[in-house]
C-alpha positions in Angstrom: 123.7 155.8 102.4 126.5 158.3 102.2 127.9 157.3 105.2 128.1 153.7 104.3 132.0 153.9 104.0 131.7 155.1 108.0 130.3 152.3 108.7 132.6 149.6 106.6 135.5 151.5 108.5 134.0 150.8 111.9 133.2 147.6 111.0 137.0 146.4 109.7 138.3 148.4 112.9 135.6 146.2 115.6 137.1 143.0 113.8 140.9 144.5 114.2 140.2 145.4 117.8 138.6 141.9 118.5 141.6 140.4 117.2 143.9 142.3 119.5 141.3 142.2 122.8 141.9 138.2 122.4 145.8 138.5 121.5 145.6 140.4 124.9 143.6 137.6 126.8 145.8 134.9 125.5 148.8 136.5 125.7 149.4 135.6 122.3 149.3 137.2 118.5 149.1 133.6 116.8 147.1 132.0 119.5 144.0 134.6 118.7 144.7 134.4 114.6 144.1 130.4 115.3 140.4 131.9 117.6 139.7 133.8 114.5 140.1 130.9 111.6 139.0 127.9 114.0 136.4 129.4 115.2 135.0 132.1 112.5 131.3 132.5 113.8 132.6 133.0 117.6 134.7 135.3 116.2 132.1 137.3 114.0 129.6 137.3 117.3 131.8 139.2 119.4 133.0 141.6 116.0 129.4 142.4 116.2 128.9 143.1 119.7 132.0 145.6 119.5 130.6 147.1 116.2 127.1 147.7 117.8 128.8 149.7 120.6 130.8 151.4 118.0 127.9 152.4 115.4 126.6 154.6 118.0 129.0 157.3 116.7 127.3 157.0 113.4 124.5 159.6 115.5 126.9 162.0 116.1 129.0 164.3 113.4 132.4 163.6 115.1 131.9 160.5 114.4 135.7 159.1 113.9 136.2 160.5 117.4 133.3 159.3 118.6 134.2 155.5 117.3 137.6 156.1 118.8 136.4 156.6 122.2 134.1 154.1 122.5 137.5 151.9 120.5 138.8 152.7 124.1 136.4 151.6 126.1 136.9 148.1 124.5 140.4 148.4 124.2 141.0 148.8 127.8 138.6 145.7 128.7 140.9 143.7 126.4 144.1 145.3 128.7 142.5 145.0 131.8 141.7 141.4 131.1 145.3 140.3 130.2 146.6 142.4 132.9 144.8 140.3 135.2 144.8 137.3 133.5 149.0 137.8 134.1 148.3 137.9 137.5 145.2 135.2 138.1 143.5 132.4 136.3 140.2 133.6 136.4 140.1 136.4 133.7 137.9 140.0 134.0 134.5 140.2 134.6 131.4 142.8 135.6 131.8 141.4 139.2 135.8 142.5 139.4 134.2 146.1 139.0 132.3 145.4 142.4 135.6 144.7 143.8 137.3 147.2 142.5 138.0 149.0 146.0 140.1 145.8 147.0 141.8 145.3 144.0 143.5 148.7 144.2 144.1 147.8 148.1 146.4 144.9 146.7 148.0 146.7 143.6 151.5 147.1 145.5 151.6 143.6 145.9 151.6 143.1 141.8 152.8 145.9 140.6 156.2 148.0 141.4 155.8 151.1 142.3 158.0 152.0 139.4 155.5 150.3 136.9 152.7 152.2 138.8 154.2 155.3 138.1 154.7 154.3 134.4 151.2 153.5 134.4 150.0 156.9 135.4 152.4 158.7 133.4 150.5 156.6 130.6 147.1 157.4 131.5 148.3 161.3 131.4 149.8 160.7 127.7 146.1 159.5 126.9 143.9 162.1 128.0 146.7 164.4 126.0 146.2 162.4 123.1 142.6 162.6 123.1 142.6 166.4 123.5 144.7 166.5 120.7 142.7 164.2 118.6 139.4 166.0 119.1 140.7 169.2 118.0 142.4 167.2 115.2 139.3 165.3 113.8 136.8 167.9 112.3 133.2 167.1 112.5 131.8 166.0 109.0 130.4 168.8 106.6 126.9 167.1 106.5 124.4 166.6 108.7 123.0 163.3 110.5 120.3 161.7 108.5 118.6 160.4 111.9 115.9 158.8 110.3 118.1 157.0 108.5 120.5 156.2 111.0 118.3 154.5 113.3 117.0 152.3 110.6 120.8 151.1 110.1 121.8 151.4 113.7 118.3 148.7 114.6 119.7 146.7 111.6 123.0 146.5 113.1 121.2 145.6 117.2 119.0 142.8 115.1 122.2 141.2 113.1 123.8 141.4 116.4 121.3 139.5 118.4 120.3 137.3 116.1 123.6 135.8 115.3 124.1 135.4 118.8 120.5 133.7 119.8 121.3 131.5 117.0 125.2 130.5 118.0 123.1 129.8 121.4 120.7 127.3 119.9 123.3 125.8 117.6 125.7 125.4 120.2 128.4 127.8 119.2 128.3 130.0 121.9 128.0 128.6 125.7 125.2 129.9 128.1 126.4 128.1 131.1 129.9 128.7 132.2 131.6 125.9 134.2 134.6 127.2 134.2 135.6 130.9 133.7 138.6 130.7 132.6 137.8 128.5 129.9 134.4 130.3 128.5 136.4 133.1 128.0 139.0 131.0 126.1 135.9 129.3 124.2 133.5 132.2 123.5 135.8 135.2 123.3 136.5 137.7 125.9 133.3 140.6 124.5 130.6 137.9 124.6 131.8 136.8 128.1 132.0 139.5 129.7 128.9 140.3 128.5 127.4 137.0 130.2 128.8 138.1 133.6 127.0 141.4 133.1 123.4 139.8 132.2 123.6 136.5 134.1 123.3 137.2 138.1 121.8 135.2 140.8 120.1 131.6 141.1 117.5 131.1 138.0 114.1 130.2 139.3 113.9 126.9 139.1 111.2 125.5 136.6 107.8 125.0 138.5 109.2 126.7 141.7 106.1 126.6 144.0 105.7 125.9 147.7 104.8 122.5 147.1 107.6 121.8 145.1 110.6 123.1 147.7 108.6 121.4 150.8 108.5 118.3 148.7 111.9 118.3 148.7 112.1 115.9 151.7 111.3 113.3 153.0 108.4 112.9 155.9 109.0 113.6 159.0 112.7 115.0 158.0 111.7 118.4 158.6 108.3 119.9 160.6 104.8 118.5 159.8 104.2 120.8 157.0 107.6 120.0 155.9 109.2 123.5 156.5 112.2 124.3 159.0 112.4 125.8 161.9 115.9 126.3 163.2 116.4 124.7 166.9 112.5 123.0 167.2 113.5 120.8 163.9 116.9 119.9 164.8 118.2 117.0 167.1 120.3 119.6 169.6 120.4 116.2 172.5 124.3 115.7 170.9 126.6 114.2 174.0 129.5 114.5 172.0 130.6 118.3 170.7 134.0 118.9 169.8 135.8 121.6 168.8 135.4 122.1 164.9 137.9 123.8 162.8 138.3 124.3 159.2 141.7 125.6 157.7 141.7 126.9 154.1 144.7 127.6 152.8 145.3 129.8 150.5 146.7 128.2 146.8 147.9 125.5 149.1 148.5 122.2 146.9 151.1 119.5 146.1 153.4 121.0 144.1 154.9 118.2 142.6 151.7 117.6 141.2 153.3 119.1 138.2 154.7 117.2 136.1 157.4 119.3 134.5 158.8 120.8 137.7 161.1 119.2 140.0 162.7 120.0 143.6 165.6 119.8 145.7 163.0 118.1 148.4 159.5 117.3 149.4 158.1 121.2 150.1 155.5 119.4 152.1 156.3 116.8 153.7 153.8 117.3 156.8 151.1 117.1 155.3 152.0 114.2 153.1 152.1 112.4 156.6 148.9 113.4 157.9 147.7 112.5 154.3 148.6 109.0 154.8 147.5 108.8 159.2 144.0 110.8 158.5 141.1 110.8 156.5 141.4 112.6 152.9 141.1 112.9 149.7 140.6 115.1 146.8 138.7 117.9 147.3 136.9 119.7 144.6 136.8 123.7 144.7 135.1 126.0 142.6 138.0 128.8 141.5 141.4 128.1 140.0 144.5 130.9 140.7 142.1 133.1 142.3 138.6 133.2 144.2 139.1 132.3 147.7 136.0 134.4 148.8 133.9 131.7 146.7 135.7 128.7 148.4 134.4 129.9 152.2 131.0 130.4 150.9 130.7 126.7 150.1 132.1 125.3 153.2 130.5 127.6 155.2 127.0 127.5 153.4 126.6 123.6 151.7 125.6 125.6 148.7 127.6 125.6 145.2 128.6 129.0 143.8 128.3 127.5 140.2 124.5 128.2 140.9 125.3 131.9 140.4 126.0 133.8 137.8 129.6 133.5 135.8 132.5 135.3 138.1 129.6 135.6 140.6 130.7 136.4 144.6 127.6 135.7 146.6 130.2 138.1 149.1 129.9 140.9 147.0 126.3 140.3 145.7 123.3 138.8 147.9 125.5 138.2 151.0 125.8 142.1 151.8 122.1 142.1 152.0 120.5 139.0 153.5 121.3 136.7 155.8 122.3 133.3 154.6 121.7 129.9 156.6 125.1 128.6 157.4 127.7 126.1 159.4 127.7 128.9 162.1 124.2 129.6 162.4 123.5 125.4 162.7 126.1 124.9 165.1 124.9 127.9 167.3 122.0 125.6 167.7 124.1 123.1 170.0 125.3 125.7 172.0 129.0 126.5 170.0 130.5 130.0 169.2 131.2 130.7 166.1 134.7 132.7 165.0 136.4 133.3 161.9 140.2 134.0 161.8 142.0 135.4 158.4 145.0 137.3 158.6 144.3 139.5 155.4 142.3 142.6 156.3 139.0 142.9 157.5 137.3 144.7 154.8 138.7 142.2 151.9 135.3 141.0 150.0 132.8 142.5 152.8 134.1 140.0 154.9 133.6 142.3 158.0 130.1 142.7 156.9 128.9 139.2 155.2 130.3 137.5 158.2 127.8 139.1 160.2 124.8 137.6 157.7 127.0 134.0 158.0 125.8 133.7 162.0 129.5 134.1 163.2 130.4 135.8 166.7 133.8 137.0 166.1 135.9 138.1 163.3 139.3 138.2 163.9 141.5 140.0 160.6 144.6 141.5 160.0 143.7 144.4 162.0 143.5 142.8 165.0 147.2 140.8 165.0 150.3 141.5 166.9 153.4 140.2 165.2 152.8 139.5 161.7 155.3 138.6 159.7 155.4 138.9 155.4 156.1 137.3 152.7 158.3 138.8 150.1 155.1 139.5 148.3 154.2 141.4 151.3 151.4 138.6 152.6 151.0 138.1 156.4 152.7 135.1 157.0 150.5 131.7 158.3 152.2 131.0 161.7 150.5 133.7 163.7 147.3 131.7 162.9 147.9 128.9 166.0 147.8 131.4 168.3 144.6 133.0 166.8 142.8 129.8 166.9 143.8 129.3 170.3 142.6 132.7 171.5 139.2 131.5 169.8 139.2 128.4 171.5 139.9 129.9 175.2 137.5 132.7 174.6 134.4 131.0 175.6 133.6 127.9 178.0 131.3 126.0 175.0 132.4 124.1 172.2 133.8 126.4 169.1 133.2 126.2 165.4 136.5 128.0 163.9 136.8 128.8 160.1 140.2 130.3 159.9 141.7 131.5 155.5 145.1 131.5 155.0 147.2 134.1 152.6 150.7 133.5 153.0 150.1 131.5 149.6 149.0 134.3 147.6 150.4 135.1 144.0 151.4 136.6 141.7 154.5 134.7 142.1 157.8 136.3 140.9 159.5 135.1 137.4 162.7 136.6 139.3 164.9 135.4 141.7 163.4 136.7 144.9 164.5 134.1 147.7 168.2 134.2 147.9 168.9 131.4 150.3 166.1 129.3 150.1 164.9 125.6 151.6 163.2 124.6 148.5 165.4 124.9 145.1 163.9 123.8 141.8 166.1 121.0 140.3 164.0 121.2 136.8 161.8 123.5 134.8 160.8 124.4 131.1 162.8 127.8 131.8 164.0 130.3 134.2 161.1 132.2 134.2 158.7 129.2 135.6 161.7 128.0 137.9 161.6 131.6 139.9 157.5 131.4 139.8 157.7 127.6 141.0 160.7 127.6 143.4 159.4 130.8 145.0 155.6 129.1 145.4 157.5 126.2 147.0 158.8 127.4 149.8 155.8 129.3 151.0 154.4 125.9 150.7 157.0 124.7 152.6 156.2 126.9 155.2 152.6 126.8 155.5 153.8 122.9 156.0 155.6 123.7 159.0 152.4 125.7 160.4 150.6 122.8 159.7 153.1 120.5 162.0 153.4 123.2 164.4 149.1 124.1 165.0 148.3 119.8 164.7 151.0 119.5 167.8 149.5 122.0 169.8 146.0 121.2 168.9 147.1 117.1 169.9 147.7 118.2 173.5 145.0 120.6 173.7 142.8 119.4 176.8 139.4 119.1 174.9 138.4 117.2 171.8 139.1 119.3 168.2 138.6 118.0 164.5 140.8 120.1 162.2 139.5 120.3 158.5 142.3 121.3 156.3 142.5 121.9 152.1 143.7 124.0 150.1 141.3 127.0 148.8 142.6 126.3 144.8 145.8 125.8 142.7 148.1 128.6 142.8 147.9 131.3 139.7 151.0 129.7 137.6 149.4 129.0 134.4 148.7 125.5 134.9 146.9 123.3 132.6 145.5 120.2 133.1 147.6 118.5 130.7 150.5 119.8 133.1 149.1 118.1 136.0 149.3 115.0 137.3 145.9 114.8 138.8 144.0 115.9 135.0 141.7 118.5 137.0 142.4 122.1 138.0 139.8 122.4 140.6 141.1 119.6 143.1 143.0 120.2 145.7 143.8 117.5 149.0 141.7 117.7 152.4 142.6 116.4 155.3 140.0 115.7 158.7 142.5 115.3 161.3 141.6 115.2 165.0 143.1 114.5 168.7 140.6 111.8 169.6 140.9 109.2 167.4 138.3 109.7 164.3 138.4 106.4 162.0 140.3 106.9 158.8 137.9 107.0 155.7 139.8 108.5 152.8 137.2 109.5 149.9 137.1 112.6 147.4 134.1 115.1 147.8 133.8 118.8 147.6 134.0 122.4 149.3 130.0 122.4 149.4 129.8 119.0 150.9 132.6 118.7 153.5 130.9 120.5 156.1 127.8 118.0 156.0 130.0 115.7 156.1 132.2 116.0 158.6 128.9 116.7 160.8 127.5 113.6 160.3 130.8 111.5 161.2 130.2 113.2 164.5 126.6 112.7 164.5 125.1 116.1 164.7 122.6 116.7 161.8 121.7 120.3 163.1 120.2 122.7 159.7 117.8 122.3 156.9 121.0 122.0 154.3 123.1 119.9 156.4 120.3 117.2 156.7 119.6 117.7 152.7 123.2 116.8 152.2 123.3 113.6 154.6 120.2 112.5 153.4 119.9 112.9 149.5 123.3 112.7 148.5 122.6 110.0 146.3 119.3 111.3 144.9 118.8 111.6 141.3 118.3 115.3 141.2 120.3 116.2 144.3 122.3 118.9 142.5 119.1 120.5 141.0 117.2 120.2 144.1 119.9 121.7 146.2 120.2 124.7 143.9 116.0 125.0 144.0 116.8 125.4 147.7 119.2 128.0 147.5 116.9 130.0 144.7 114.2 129.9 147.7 116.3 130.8 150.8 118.8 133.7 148.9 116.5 134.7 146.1 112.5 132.8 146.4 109.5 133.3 149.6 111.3 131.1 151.5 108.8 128.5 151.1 111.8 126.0 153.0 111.3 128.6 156.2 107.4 128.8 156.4 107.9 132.2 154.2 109.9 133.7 157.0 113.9 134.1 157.0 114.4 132.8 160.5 118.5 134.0 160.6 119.2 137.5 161.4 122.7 139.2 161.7 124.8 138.2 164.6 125.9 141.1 166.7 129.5 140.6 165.4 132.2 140.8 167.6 135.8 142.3 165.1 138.7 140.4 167.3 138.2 137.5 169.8 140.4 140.0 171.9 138.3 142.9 173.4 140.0 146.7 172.7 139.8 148.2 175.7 140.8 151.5 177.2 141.8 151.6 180.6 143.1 155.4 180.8 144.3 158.7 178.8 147.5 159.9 180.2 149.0 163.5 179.7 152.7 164.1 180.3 153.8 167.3 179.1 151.4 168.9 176.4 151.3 165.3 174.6 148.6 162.7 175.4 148.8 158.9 175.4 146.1 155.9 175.9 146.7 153.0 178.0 144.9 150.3 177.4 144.6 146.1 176.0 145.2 144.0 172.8 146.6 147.0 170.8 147.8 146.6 167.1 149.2 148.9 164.3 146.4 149.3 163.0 144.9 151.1 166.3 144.4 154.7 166.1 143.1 157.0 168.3 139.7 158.7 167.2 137.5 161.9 168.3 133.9 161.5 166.9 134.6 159.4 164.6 137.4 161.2 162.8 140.6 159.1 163.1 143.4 161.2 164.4 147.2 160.9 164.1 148.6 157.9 166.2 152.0 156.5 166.9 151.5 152.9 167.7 153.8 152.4 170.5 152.9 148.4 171.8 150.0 146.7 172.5 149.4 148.4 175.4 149.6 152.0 174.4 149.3 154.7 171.9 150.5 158.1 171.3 148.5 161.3 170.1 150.6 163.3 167.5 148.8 166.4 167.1 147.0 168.5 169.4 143.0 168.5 170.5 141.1 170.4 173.0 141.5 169.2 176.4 137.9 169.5 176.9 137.5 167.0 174.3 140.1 164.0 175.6 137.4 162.1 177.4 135.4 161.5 173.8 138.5 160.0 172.8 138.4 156.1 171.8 140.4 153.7 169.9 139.6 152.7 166.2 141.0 149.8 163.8 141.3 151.3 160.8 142.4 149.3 157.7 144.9 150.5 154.9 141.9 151.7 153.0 141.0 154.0 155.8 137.8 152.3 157.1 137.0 152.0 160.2 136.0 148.0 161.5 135.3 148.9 164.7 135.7 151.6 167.7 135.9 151.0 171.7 133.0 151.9 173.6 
């Protein structure tokens, strides 16, 4: 061919732009030469997926442009995944695109505003250049041979999928992804995010048939065809129905669980106590630096989010569409109310909308807080959470089921000095860097601790019975490894089941999708089709791979489990356990103001649904700053509108 020197030159650039895409994942020039030369037919799979993009310019007579811009395209998956992977443990895949809304909604709190503005000045300097280039790189004299180009572009597809089938069969290349972070390390960054692209979901489990998910218990567990109906197939005659809370906190571990890093005290002290009064253990999570979305689902569901696909967030995926059984909707069953408390904003991973599909009654967010305090990171604070959980607890005369996600823990944690007087000083660390990182982790920590103290006295005098299940969501995003670890695993963190009535101690390690189960059955209440799986085939031989047919049947299958009818549908959602009300519109002057209950800066007054300008004045009243018609005043309502501009909910 005569354009066979094209192709050798797009060829030798997809291998240079491989090399650098991993030098930008691992952070590292040598570190991605040693990928290349230890690992040569990794390497060449994912050259060949970049030059199979890349030969599509050989269609087209700019084709040096052409092969330039789709360079780009590549190129800024390989900055986009160290960017992040600076920030996070879990590097970039197709489901961070889903989540792209809320990962510009958090930009300020990783990035200056001075780097932001470097950044855009950079993405200007771009389009520039590629202006310039296009009018710099003439088309070629000749034209395409088609016919001959799609015989070497199918070539190239074939020698691309068939060295990557076979590094499958041989072993080479992973299909299953255990840990993210990891795969990526393993397989290279082009093949894996190319796996989070293709594999979404629960896989149909082999021989999935009615007979098969129905057989999955025992006689007489569920009804007489051995299907479940929610209610008529649960034991809801339970005398003893305490309050149930679970606490995840967010990047909340020991940190003197590293080995390398020492302190000027114990930066939790608290729960070390409780550690050694309660029940606990080990807990094992399914993220590491990031992923707290995936965490909830587990407790809250009994279901593992390794069954889905790689980077997966059942939140941002089958969650926003169907209804999922859950802690909430099994607890409703004996009568509790469910509420869920996180003092991040509402609209963070759907929450505002999945919630609804998880059977719980109230969602109380950001939005709907008085007081908040931040970080110097610019995360709400944890202590405003006790008096959130005790609103939830007064708001109804039943028992209450409470799942309540820290933040104050959130990275990315500052390699400067940030805390000037602090209560936690690093003694010992490989370098300054790490010391700012770790000392500045620590004291959050160390005041998370002190919420911890302050919400177990309050709950201990509480006049009825709580459980409080406590653990942290994952390890903090600080480059651990396990070798730097004390405990050898970077999905453990330590649980805690404490309570004000005197539960036994029985210290053991489990897991985020088990805990719930488990507590249940240490207060004997077996209520839901997953919670009586777990407390009753545990020890199975194929509990895992039953569990997951399960969850392919509910989420994905005909709901064979059900009778071939989803029993759950959304709860009528309540955002706030504290009603907004309006009690009157006053006018002084030409200016308008609403009077009214349980007010918060993120009220606003609104006209038809268009949010107008409001000065938050307390939680009792708001200002109008600019004018309406006075015929229209009485349409007027109150909105909580998050810092993306949505609106989670408006008076009546």
């Amino acid at each position: 061919m005569k354009n066979w020197k094209d192709i050798l030159i797009i060829f030798i650039g997809s291998i240079v732009l491989n090399l650098i895409i991993e030098t930008l994942g691992r952070h590292s020039l040598i570190l991605s030469a040693g990928f290349m030369v230890q690992h040569p037919l990794v390497f060449f799979c994912n050259t060949m997926l970049i030059f199979m993009v890349l030969s599509v310019a050989l269609f087209f007579r700019r084709r040096m442009f052409v092969a330039l811009m789709l360079s780009l395209l590549w190129l800024a998956l390989g900055i986009t995944n160290g960017v992040i992977l600076s920030n996070r443990m879990t590097p970039f895949n197709v489901k961070d695109l889903s989540n792209l809304s809320e990962g510009m909604s958090i930009l300020t709190n990783y990035f200056s505003t001075k780097t932001l503005i470097i950044l855009c000045a950079g993405i200007a300097a771009l389009v520039l250049l590629i202006i310039f280039l296009y009018r710099k790189m003439k088309p070629t004299g000749e034209k395409v041979d088609y016919r001959k180009t799609i015989v070497t572009f199918v070539l190239i597809v074939l020698v691309t999928i068939g060295s990557i089938t076979g590094g499958m069969r041989i072993g080479v290349l992973d299909t299953f992804f255990g840990n993210l972070a990891y795969a990526y390390r393993d397989n290279g960054v082009p093949y894996s995010f190319l796996i989070t692209w293709l594999k979404t979901g629960i896989d149909k489990p082999r021989g999935y048939s009615e007979e098969m998910i129905t057989g999955l218990f025992d006689k007489g567990e569920l009804g007489k065809d051995g299907t479940y109906t929610p209610g008529k197939d649960d034991d809801t005659d339970v005398d003893f129905k305490p309050n149930i809370i679970f606490l995840q906190m967010e990047s909340f571990v020991d940190p003197k669980i590293v080995k390398d890093v020492k302190y000027s005290k114990d930066p939790m002290p608290n729960y070390r106590k409780l550690m050694k009064e309660y029940s606990s253990g080990y807990i094992t999570v399914p993220a590491v630096g990031a992923g707290t979305a995936n965490v909830e689902f587990e407790a809250m569901t009994g279901i593992s989010a390794k069954f889905f696909g790689p980077g997966e967030y059942p939140h941002k995926s089958v969650l926003t569409e169907k209804t999922c059984e859950s802690m909430a909707y099994d607890l409703k069953q004996l009568d509790y109310t469910a509420h869920a408390i996180h003092n991040h904003r509402g609209a963070f991973y759907n929450r505002n909308k999945v919630f609804r599909n998880l059977g719980f009654d109230t969602f109380t967010c950001l939005e709907y807080m008085n007081n908040v305090m931040k970080t110097p990171k610019n995360w709400a604070k944890d202590s405003l959470l006790t008096e959130c959980i005790f609103d939830a607890l007064k708001s109804s005369k039943g028992p209450d089921y409470i799942y309540t996600i820290s933040v104050q823990g959130h990275g990315k944690y500052p390699t400067e000095q940030m805390i000037m007087d602090p209560e936690i000083t690093v003694t010992e660390a490989p370098d300054e860097e790490t010391r700012w990182a770790y000392e500045y982790y620590a004291n959050q920590v160390y005041e998370m601790d002190i919420f911890v103290k302050d919400l177990t006295d309050a709950l201990e005098d509480y006049k009825e019975d709580v459980i409080l299940v406590m653990y942290g969501d994952h390890l903090p995003a600080l480059d651990m490894t396990e070798e730097q670890l004390k405990t050898g695993d970077l999905y453990k963190t330590q649980y805690i089941v404490w309570s004000n009535f005197g539960l036994a101690k029985q210290d053991r390690d489990t897991s985020t999708y088990e805990i719930g189960p488990e507590v249940l059955k240490r207060l004997g209440i077996s209520a839901g089709m997953l919670t009586k799986y777990h407390q009753n085939h545990r020890k199975d031989k194929h509990y895992k791979d039953n569990l997951e047919a399960l969850a392919y049947d509910m989420l994905y299958g005909k709901e064979y489990i059900y009778g071939g009818i989803n029993p759950y549908e959304p709860s009528d959602m309540q955002m706030g356990v504290k009603e907004i009300k309006i009690d009157e519109v006053v006018q002084i002057g030409d200016k308008y103001y609403i009077k009214g209950q349980n007010f918060t800066e993120f009220s606003k007054i609104s006209l038809d649904g268009e949010v107008l300008k409001t000065v938050y004045l307390g939680p009792n009243i708001l200002a109008l700053n600019e004018e309406v018609d006075p015929e229209d005043v009485e349409r007027m309502k109150v909105s909580q509108v998050e810092k993306n501009k949505e609106i989670l909910s408006t008076t009546e």
